[in-house]
C-alpha positions in Angstrom: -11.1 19.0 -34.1 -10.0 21.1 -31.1 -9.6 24.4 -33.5 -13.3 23.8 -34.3 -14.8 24.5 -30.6 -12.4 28.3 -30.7 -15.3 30.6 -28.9 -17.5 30.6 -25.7 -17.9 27.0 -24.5 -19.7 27.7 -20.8 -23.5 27.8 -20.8 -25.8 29.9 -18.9 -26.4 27.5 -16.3 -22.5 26.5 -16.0 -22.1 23.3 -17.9 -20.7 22.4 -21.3 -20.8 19.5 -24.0 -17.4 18.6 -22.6 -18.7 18.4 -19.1 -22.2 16.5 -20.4 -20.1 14.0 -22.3 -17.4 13.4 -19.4 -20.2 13.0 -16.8 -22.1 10.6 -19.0 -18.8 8.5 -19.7 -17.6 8.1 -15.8 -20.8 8.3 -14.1 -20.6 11.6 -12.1 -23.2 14.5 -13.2 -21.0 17.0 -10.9 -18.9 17.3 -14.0 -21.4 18.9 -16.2 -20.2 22.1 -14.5 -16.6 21.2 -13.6 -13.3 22.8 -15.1 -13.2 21.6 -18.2 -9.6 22.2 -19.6 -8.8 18.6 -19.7 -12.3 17.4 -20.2 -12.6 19.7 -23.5 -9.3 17.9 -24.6 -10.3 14.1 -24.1 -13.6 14.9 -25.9 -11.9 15.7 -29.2 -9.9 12.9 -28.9 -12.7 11.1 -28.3 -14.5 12.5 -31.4 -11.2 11.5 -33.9 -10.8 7.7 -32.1 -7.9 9.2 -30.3 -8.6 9.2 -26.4 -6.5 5.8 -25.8 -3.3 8.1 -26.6 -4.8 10.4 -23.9 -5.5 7.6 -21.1 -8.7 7.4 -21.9 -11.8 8.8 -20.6 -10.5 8.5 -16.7 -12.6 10.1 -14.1 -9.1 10.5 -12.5 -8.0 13.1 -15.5 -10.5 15.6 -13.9 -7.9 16.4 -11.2 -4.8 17.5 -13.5 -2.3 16.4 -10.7 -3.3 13.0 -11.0 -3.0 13.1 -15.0 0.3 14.8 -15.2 0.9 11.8 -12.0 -0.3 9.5 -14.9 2.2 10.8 -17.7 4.8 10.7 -15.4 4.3 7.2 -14.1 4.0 5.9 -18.1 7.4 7.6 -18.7 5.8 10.0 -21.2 6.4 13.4 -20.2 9.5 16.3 -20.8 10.2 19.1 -20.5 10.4 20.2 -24.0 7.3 21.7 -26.0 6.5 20.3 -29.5 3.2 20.3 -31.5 0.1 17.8 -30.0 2.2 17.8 -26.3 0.0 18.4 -23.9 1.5 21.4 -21.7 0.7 21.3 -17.8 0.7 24.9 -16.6 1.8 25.8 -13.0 1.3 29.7 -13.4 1.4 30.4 -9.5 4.4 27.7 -9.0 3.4 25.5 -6.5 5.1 22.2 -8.2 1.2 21.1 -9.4 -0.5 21.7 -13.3 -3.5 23.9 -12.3 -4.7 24.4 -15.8 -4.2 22.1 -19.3 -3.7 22.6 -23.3 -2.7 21.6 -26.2 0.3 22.7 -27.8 0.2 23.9 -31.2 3.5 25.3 -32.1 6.8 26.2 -30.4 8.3 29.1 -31.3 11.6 28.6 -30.2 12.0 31.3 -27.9 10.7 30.4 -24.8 7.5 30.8 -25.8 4.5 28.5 -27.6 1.1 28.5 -29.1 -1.2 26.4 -27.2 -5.2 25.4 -27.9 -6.9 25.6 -24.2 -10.2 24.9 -22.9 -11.9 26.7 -19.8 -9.7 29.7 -20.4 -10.5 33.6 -20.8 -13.6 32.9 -18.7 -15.2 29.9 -20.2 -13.9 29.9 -23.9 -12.0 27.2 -25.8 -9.0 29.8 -27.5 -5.5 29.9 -28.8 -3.1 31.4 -27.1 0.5 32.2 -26.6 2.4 31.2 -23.0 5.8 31.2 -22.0 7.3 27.8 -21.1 8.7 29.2 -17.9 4.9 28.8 -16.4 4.8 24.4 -17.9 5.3 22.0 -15.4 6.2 19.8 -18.0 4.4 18.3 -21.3 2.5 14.8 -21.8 3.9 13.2 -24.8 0.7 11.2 -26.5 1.3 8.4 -28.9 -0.7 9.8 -31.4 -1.9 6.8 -33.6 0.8 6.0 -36.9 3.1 8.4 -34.6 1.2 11.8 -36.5 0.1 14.3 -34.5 -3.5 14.9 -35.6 -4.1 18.7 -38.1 -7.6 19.2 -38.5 -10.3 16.2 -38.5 -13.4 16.6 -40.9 -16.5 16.5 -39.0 -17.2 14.9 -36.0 -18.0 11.1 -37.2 -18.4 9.1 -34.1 -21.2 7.8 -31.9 -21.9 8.5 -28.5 -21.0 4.9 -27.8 -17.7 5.5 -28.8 -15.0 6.2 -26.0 -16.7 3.6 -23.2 -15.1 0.6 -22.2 
């Protein structure tokens, strides 16, 4: 799902489907225009029934201290990549994530391939980072213990995710 949304993600007036949907699901319309690195990531999980391995839709998860806090505190988090991890990235060191993805691959040398949101100046792309700049990786329990390829079109109602 999250391959399909690779390109320019921002509109014109600074919001995004990611930000529409998160605002709509925890009540606060100031996040139709927030970063959306985390919020891009919840909504595919959303659209393929997987947000519970995520947390949920937490208003919380829009301040990536507290959801790396919240990884942490469940006991799933490392420090070693792997595919579907979710890689907090602390590029100026200060000991908090500052920016979220996805990983996609690791290469084995220090380095991975990681799907991000709210990167490159509003775009959802691929792109390669070195581990050294990871605080650490969320470990989701992907339903049936797969981590999720490529879902078919998005199938779920906008009801879907609350509660």
């Amino acid at each position: 799902m999250a391959k399909t949304q690779v390109g320019p993600r921002r509109r014109a007036d600074g919001s995004t489907t990611y930000g529409d949907w998160f605002a709509e699901i925890v009540g606060d319309r100031d996040c139709r225009t927030g970063d959306f690195c985390a919020m891009g990531l919840l909504w595919c999980a959303w659209r393929t029934d997987q947000i519970l391995a995520l947390g949920g839709a937490d208003p919380r998860w829009a301040r990536l201290p507290t959801w790396w806090e919240y990884w942490r505190e469940i006991g799933r988090w490392t420090r070693k990549p792997a595919r579907g991890r979710i890689a907090f990235f602390d590029f100026n060191f200060t000991g908090e994530p500052g920016h979220v993805g996805a990983v996609l691959q690791d290469n084995g040398n220090g380095s991975i391939v990681s799907l991000e949101f709210n990167t490159l100046n509003g775009w959802c792309a691929i792109r390669g980072r070195r581990v050294s700049d990871v605080l650490g990786f969320g470990d989701p329990a992907w339903p049936d213990a797969r981590v999720p390829l490529v879902a078919s079109a998005p199938r779920v109602s906008r009801a879907r995710g609350r509660g």
